[in-house]
C-alpha positions as CSV (number, residue, x, y, z in Angstrom):
1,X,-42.2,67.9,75.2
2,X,-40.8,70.9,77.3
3,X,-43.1,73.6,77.3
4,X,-42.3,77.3,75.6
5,X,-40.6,79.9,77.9
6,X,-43.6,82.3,76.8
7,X,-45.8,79.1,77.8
8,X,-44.3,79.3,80.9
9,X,-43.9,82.8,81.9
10,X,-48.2,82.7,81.4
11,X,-49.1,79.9,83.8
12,X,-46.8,81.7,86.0
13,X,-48.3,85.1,85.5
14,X,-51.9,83.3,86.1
15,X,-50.7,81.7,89.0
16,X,-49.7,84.9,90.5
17,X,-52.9,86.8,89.3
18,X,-55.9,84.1,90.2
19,X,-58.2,86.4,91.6
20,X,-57.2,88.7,88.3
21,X,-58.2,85.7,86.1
22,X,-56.9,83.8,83.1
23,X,-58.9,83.3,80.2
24,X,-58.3,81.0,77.3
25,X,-57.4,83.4,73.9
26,X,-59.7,83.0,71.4
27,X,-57.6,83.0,68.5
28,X,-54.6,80.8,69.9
29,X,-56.2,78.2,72.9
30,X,-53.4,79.3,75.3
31,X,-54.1,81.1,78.4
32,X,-54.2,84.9,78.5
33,X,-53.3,86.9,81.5
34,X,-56.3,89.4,81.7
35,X,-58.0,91.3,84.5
36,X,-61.5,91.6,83.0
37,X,-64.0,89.1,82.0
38,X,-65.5,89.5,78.6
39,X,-68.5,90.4,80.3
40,X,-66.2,93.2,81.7
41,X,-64.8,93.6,78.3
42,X,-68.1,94.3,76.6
43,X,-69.3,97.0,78.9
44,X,-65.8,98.5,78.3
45,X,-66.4,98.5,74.8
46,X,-69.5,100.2,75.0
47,X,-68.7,103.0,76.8
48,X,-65.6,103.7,75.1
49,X,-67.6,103.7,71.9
50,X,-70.1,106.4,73.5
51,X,-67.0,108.6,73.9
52,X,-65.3,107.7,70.3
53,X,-68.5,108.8,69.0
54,X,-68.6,111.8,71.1
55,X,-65.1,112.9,70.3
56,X,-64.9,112.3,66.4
57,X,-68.7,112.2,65.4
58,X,-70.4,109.4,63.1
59,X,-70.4,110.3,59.4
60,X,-73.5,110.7,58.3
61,X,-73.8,108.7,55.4
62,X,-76.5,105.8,56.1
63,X,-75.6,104.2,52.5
64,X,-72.2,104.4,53.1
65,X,-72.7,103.0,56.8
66,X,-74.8,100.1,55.7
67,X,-71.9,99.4,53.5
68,X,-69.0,98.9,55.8
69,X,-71.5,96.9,58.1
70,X,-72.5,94.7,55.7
71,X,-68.0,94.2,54.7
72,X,-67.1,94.0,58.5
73,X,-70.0,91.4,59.4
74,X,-69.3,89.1,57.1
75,X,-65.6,89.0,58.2
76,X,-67.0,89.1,62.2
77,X,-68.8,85.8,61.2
78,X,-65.6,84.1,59.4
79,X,-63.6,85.5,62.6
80,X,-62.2,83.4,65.6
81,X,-64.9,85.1,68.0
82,X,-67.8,85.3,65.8
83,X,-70.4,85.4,69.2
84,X,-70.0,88.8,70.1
85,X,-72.1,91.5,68.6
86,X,-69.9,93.9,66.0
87,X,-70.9,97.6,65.7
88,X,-69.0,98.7,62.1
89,X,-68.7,102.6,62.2
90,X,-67.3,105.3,60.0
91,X,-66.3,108.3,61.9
92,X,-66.1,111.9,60.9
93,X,-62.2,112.5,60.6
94,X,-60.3,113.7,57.9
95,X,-57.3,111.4,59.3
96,X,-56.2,108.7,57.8
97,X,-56.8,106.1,60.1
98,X,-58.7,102.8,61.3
99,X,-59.2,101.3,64.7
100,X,-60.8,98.9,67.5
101,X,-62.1,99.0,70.6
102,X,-62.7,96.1,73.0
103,X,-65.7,94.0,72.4
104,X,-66.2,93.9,69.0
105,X,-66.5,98.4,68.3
106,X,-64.3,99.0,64.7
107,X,-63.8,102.1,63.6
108,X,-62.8,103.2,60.0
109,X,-62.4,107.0,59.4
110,X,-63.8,109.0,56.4
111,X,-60.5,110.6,55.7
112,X,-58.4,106.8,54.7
113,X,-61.7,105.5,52.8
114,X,-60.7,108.3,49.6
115,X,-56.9,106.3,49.2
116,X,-58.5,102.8,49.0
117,X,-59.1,100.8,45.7
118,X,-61.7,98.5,46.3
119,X,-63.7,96.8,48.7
120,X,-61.3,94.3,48.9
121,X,-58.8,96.7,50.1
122,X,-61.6,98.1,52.6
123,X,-61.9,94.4,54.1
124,X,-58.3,94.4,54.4
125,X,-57.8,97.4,57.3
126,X,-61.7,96.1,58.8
127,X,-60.4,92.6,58.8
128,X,-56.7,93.5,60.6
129,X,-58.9,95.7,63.3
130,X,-61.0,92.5,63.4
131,X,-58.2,90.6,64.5
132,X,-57.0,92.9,67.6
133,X,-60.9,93.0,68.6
134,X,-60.6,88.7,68.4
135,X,-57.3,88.2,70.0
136,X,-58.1,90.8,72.7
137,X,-55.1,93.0,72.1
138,X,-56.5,95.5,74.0
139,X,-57.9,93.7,76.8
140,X,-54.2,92.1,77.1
141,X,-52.6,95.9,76.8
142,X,-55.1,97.2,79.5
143,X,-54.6,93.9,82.1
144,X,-50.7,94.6,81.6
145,X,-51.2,98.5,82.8
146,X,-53.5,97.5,85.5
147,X,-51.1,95.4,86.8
148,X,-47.8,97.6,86.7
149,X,-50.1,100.6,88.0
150,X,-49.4,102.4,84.9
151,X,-52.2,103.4,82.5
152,X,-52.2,105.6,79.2
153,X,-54.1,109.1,79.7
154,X,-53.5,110.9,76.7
155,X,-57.5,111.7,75.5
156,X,-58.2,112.0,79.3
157,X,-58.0,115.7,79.5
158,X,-60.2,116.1,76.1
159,X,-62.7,113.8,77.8
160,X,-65.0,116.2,79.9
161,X,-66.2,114.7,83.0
162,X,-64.4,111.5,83.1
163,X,-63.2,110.9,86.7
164,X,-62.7,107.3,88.6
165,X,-61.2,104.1,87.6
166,X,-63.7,102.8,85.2
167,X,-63.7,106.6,83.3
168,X,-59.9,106.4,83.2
169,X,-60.0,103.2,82.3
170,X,-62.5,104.0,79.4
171,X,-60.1,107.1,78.6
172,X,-56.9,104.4,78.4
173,X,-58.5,102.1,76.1
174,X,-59.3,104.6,73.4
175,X,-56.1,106.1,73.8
176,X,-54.6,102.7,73.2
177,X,-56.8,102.2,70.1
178,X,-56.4,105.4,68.7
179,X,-52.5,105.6,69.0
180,X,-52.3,102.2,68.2
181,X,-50.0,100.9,71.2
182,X,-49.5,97.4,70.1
183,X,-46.4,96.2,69.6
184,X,-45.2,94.4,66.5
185,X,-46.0,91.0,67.2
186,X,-49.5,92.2,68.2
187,X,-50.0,94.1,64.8
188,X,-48.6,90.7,62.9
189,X,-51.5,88.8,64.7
190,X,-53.7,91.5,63.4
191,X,-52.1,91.3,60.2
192,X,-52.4,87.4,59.9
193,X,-55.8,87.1,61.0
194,X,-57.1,89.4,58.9
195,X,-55.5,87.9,56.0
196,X,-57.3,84.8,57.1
197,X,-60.6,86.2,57.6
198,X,-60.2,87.9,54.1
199,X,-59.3,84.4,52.8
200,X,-62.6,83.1,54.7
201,X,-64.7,85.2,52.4
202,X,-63.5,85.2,49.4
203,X,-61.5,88.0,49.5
204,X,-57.8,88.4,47.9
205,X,-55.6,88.4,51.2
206,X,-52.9,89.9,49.3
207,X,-55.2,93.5,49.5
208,X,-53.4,93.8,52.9
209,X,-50.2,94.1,51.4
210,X,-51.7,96.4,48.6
211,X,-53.3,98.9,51.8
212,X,-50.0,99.1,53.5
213,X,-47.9,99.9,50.0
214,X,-51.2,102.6,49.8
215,X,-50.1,103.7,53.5
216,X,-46.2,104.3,52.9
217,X,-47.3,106.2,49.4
218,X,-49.1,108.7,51.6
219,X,-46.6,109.1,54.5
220,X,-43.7,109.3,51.5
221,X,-46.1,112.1,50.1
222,X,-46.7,113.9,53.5
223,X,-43.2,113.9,54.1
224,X,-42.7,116.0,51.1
225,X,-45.1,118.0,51.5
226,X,-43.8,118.8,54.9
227,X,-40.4,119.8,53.7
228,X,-41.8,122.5,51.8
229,X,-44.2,123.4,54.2
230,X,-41.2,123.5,56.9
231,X,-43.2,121.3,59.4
232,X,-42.4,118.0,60.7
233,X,-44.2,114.9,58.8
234,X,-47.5,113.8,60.4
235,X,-46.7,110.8,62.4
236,X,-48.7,107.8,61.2
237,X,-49.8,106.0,64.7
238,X,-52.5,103.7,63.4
239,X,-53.7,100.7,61.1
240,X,-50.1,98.9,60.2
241,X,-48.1,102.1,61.7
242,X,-45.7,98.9,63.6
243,X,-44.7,97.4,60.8
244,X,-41.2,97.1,59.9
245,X,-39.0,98.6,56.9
246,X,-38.1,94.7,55.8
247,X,-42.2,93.4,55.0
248,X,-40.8,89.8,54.6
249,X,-42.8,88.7,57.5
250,X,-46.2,90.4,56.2
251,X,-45.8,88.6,53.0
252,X,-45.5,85.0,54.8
253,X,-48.9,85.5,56.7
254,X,-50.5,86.6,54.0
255,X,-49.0,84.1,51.8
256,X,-50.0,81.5,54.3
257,X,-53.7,82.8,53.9
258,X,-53.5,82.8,50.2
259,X,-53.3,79.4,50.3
260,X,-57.1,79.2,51.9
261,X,-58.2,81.3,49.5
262,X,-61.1,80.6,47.1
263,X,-60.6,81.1,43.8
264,X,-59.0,84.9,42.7
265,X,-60.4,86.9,45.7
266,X,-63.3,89.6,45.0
267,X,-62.2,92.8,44.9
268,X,-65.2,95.1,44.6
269,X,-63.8,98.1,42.5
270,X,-67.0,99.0,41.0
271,X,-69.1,98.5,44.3
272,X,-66.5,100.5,46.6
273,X,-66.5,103.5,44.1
274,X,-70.0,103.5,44.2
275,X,-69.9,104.0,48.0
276,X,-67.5,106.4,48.6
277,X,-68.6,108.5,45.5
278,X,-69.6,111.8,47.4
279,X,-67.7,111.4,50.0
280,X,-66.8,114.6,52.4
281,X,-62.7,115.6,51.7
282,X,-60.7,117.3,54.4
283,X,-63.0,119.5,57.0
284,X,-66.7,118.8,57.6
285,X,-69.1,121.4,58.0
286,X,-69.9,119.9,61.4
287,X,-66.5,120.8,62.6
288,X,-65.9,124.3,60.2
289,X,-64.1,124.5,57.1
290,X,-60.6,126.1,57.1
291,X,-59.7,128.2,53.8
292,X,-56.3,129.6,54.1
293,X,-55.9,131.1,57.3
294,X,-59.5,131.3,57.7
295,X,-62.1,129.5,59.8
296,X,-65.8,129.5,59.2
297,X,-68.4,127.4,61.0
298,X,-71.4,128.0,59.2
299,X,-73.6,125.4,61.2
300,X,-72.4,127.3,64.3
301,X,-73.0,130.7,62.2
302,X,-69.4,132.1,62.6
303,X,-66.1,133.0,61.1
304,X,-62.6,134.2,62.0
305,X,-59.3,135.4,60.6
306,X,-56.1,133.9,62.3
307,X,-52.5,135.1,61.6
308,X,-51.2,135.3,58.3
309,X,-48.8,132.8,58.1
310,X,-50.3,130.6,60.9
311,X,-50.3,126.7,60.5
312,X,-54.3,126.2,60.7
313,X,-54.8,122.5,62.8
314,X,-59.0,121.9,62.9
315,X,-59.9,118.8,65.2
316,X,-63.1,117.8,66.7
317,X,-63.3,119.5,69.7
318,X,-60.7,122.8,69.0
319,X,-59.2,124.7,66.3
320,X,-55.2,125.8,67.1
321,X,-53.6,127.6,65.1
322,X,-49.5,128.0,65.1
323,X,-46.5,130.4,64.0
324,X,-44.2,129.6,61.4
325,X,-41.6,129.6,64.3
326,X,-44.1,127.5,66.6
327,X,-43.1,130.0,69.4
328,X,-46.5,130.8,69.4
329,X,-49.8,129.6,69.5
330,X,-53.7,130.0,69.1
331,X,-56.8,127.9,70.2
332,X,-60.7,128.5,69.6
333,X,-62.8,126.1,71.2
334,X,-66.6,125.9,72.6
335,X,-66.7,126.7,76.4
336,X,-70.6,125.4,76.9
337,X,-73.9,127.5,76.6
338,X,-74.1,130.6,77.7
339,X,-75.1,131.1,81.3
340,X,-74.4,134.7,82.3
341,X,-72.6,137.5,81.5
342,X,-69.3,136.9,79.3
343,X,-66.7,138.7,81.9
344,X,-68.6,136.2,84.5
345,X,-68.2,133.2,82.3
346,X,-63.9,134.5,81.4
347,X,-63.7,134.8,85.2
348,X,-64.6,131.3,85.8
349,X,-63.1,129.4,82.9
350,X,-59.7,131.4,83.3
351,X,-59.7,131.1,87.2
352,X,-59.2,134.8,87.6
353,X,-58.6,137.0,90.8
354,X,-60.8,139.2,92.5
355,X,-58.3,141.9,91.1
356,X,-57.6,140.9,88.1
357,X,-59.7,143.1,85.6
358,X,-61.7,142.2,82.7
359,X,-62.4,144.1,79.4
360,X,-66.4,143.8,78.8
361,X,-66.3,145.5,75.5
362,X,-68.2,144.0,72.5
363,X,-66.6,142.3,69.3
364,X,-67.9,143.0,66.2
365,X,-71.3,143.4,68.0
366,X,-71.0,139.9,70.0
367,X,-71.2,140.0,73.7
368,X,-67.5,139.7,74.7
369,X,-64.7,139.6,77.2
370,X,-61.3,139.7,77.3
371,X,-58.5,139.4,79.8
372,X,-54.6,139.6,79.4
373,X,-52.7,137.2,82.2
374,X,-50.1,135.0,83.1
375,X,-50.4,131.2,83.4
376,X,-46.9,129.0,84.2
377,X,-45.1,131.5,83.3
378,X,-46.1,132.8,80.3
379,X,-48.8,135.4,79.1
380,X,-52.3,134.9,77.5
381,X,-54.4,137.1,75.9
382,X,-58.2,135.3,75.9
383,X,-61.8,136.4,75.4
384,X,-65.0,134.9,75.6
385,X,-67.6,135.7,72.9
386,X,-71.5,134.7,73.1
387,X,-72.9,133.8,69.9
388,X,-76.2,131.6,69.4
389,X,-76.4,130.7,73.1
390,X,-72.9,129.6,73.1
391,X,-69.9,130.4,74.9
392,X,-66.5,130.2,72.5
393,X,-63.3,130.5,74.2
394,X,-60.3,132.0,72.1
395,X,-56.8,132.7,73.4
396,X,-53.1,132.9,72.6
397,X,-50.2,132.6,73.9
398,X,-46.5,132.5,73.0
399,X,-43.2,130.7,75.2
400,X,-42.1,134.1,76.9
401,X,-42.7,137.7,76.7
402,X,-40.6,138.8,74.3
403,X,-42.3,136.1,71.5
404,X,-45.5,137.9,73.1
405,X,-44.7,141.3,72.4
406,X,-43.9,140.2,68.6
407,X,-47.4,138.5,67.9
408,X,-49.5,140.1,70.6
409,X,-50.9,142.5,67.9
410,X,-51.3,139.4,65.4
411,X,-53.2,137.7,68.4
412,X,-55.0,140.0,69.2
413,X,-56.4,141.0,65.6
414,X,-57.5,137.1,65.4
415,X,-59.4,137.7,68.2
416,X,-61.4,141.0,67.6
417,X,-62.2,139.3,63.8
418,X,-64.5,136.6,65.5
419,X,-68.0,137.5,63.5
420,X,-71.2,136.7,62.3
421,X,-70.5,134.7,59.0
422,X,-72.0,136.4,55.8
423,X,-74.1,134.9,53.5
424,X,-70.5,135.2,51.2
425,X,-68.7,133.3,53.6
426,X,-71.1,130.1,53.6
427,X,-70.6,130.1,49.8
428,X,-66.8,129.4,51.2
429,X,-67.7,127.5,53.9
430,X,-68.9,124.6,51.7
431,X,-67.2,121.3,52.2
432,X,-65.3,119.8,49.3
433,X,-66.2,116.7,47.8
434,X,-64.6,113.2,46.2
435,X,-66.5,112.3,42.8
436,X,-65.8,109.7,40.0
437,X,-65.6,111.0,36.6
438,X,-64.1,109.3,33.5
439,X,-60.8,109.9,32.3
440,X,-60.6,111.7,29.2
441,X,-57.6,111.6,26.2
442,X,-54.9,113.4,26.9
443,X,-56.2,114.0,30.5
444,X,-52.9,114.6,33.3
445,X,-52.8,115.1,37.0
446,X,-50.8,118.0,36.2
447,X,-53.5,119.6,34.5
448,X,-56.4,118.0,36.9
449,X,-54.5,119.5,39.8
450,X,-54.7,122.9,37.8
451,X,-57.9,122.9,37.8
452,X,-58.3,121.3,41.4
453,X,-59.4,123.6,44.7
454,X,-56.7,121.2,46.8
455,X,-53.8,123.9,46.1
456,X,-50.3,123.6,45.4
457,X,-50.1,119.9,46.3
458,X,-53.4,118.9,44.3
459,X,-51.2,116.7,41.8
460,X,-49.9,114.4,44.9
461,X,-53.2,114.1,46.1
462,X,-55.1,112.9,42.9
463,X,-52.6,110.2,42.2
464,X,-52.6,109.1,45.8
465,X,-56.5,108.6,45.4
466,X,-55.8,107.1,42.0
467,X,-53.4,104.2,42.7
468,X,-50.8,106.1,40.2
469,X,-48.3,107.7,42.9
470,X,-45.7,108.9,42.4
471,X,-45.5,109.2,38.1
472,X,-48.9,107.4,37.1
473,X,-50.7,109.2,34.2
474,X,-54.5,108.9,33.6
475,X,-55.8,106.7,30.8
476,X,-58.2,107.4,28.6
477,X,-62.0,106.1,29.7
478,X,-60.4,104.8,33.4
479,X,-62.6,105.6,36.4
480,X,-60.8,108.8,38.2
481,X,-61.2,110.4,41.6
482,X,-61.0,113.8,42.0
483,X,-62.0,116.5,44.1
484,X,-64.4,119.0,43.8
């Protein structure tokens, strides 16, 4: 029998790599041309994790963390690598989103847990993860950059600190997680052995063809939402994101794993609503709530007005804020505990000149400065305000002078409304909320959404979270989602 080309290319690859390595893959037998062992692989894993967790936050919900442990170990144990230990962890994101780390770290955001049905459908995105972690997808990815001298650096700059090879490797194996860099084939794998491991444990494998139909529903959704909005769509870079148009493929593998299947499959309605009743929607108050064009930060005691208008982005580390034209833009971010005078602080954060001068003025009775400057080209207007033994850095900029002139008043009103929050404002501040009620006669989403604080799109959103995108109706006594 003639070996496979790929069979082939592999040996040669080892042969030309020994003091790399070659390890055998867990989930196929053949040899795998990697550059760490899976002693390496595991430290990896860890600290990567210590910087996930660092960047996004956990969600802090021990009932609701038990739960996803308790789904994702019993697919670990059914897996092809069932020796390593699995850490199972919902992260504080309103993205919709789900993702693996070498060594066994799986990650499930808060903000996709609200658009699944049922447990079943939550095994389905731990269970693909699950099957990057086992055939060492990103182990493979990170071996191949190592060895073309290339490497993928997008979260290093929002990594403080991270400097040498094994921080930037750290910084290239989220970044490959997060963005999702696998190709198709890689994500089929992932796709197939999760279908098995569902299969394993008496799950319905065909949930993984239900979760991506859920996925599409949301980016079709988003999409419109975008044309009215006049933004681009958000671009979906994680769990399934590589998946062709033409799903014929998906529905073999999971066909395949059908066929090991015991019985119907669970599928865990009841229990997943139960765990996911409560859950935070959109912002967290750990990272600010925006309303409108408002932010307000009530753990950090806080709140600010930007531009009318503005598109409002709130992540974990920054909030930006952009024009209509995107010619334009905004950023508030923490610049580390207050150590000295605020103009001392600006002066070292924005590099300034000896000559360069700095307004020390106050705002709003907040220890402040503020500076007006050019950086590549263009001009910023920033200030640094004190507040609660914090420094918080806010500036803006625009792409020339003339888009600076137009908005430098609207920039710097955003600035000079940082304040104190009120005690009305952490009324405001308050996070919303998914609960299950019961459906009643006559009920619509047209009328739910009416009565919903998610805005002009509320209608989209409650039959996303419902299953009945895009013309479902409720029906009298059914369990419903909304938001609160």
């Amino acid at each position: 029998m003639n070996p496979r080309p790929s069979a082939i290319l592999a040996a040669a690859a080892c042969a030309a790599a020994l003091a790399a390595g070659c390890a055998t893959n867990p989930v196929t037998g053949g040899a795998d041309f990697v550059m760490m062992t899976e002693e390496q692989e595991l430290s990896l894993g860890r600290k990567a994790d210590a910087e996930v967790r660092k960047q996004y936050g956990v969600y802090e919900d021990a009932a609701l963390q038990a739960y996803l442990n308790r789904v994702g170990q019993k697919l670990a144990r059914a897996s092809h690598r069932p020796g390593i230990s699995y850490r199972f962890t919902v992260v504080d994101s309103p993205e919709i989103n789900a993702f693996a780390l070498p060594g066994g770290y799986v990650y499930v955001t808060r903000g996709i847990l609200p658009y699944l049905e049922s447990e079943a459908e939550l095994a389905a995105v731990v269970g693909h993860e699950l099957g990057h972690v086992t055939a060492r997808h990103g182990v493979r990815q990170q071996s191949a950059a190592m060895a073309t001298g290339l490497g993928v650096s997008v979260l290093g700059a929002a990594i403080p600190g991270l400097g040498g090879s094994v921080a930037q490797n750290v910084a290239d194996v989220i970044s490959t997680a997060v963005l999702s860099s696998y190709g198709r084939d890689q994500e089929l794998e992932a796709d197939r052995l999760g279908a098995q491991y569902l299969a394993r444990t008496g799950y319905d494998p065909q949930a993984m063809i239900r979760v991506v139909e859920v996925l599409k529903n949301q980016e079709l959704f988003d999409a419109e939402v975008a044309k009215k909005e006049g933004r681009e769509p958000r671009a979906y870079r994680g769990l399934f994101a590589s998946h062709p148009d033409n799903e014929t493929r998906l529905k073999e593998v999971v066909g395949e794993a059908s066929k090991l299947a015991r019985g119907g499959g669970f599928e865990g309605e009841a229990e997943y609503r139960k765990a996911i009743d409560g859950i935070v929607w959109g912002d967290s108050p750990q990272q600010g709530i925006v309303r409108g064009n408002s932010f307000y930060h009530a753990e950090l005691g806080f709140a600010l007005s930007f531009p009318r208008d503005w598109r409002l982005k709130n992540g974990p580390a920054r909030v930006q804020a952009a024009s209509p034209a995107k010619d334009a833009l905004m950023e508030l971010g923490l610049a580390g505990k207050a150590q000295g005078s605020p103009a001392e602080s600006l002066r070292k954060l924005a590099k300034l000149a000896p000559g360069e001068a700095v307004d020390a003025t106050p705002i709003n009775g907040l220890p402040a400065a503020s500076v007006t400057v050019q950086r590549s080209g263009r001009p910023v207007r920033a200030a640094l305000v004190q507040l609660g033994g914090n420094n918080y850095l806010i500036a803006g900029t625009a792409k020339d002078a003339a888009a600076f002139q137009r908005y430098g008043a609207d920039i710097s009103a955003a600035i000079r409304s940082i304040h104190p929050i009120t005690e009305a404002e952490r009324k405001l501040a308050r996070p919303l909320a998914l609960r299950i009620a019961r459906a009643s006669k006559g009920d619509t989403y047209a009328g739910l959404a009416g009565r919903s604080p998610l805005g002009p799109n509320a209608e989209g959103y409650l039959r996303l979270i419902n299953g009945a995108y895009p013309r479902g109706e409720p029906v009298d006594g059914q369990p419903l989602r909304v938001v609160e």
